[in-house]
N, C-alpha and C positions, 0 to 999 in steps of 0.2 A: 322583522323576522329574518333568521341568516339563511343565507344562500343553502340550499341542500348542498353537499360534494366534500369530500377531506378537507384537509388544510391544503395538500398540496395539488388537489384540483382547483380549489379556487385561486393559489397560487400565481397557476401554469394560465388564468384565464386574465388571471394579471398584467404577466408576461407576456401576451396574446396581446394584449390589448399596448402598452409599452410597443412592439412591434408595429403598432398601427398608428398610435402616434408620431413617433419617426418618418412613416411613411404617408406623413401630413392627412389621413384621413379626417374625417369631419365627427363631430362625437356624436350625436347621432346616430353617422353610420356604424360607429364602433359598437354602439349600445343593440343597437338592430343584430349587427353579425353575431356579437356573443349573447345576446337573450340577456341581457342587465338593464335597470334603468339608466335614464342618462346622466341621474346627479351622483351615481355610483363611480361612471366613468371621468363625469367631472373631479371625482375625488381623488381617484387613481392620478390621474393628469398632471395636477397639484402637485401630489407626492412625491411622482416621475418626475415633473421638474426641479423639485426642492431638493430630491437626495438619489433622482435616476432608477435604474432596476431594480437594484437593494430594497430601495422604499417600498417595493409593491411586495418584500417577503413575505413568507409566513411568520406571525409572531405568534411565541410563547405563550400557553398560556398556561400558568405553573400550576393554579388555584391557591389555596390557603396553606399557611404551614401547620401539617401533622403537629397534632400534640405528643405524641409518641415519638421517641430518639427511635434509631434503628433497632440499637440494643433491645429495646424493648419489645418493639416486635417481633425479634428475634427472639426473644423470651416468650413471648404468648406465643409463636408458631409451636414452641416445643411444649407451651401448656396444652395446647388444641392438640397436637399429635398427644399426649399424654393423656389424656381423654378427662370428660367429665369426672369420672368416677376416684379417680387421684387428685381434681380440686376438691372433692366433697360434697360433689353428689348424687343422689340413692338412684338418680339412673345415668345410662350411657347415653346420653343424649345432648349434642349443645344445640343451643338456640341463641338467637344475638340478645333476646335478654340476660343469658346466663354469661355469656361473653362480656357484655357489658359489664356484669356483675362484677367480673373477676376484674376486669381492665379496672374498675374502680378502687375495687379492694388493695388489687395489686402495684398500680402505678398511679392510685392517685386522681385519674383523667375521666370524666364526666363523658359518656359519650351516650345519642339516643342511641337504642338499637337499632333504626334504618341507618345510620351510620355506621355503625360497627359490621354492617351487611354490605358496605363498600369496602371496608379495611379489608373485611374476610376477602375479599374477590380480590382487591386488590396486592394480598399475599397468598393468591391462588388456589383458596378454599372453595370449593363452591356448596352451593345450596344440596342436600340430601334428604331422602325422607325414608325411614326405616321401614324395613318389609316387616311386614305383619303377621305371627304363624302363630296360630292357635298354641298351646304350650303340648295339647293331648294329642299333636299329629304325629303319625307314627311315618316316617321320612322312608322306610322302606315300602311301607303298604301306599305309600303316595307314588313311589318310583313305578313298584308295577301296576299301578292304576296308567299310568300314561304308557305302558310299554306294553301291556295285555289286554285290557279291557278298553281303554278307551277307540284305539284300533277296532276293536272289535264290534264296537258300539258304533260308531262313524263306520263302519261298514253296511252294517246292516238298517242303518236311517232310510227313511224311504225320501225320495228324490220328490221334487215337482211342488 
């Protein structure tokens, strides 16, 4: 299981621990001060000596490469701003399977919709869920229900 803490906490606990080697500690004791096992610090140790502080960096870690060029998602941003209703369909509504849909249609690329629910985040969309208003509500007769009556009504509640 990995360490709880950033990249660059557990970095710096790296580096902490580099500092204590130098200063001929005992591993053991290094693994006691920073709350690690000790085959952890064994490992650190190794690396420090093999390639020094560098060795105990943070590394990258990139994940897979996007099936989608930039270009293209730069084209789906501007389908998503352009909304459901201008790809073709009968609501205003996206959902990642409709995203999905188009990403297929459109580029070709297979994606589940829990995936296409990272893409979106990860080109700064986020999740929304439409308010719901009866079609027959009359927007002014709601206004002065909250500025007349409701007032009036929360006044006179009895207490207790």
């Amino acid at each position: 299981m990995r360490t709880p803490g950033s990249a660059a906490e557990l970095e710096a606990r790296r580096r902490r621990a580099a500092e204590y080697f130098q200063a001929r500690k005992s591993l053991p004791e290094i693994a006691a001060v920073l709350g690690v096992h000790l085959s952890s610090v064994k490992r650190w140790k190794r690396a420090w000596r093999e390639g020094g502080v560098e060795a105990l960096g943070a590394k990258a870690h990139p994940g897979g490469v996007s099936k989608l060029s930039d270009e293209q998602k730069q084209s789906l941003v501007q389908m998503l701003i352009d909304g459901p209703l201008a790809a073709g369909y009968k609501t205003d509504l996206w959902t990642c399977a409709r995203v999905a849909e188009v990403v297929r249609k459109k580029f070709r690329v297979q994606y589940d919709p829990g995936r296409v629910s990272r893409i979106l985040h990860d080109l700064g969309f986020t999740s929304q869920k439409p308010r719901q208003v009866a079609r027959e509500q009359d927007a002014d007769a709601v206004e002065r229900w909250r500025r007349v009556d409701w007032p009036r009504i929360k006044k006179s509640a009895p207490t207790g």
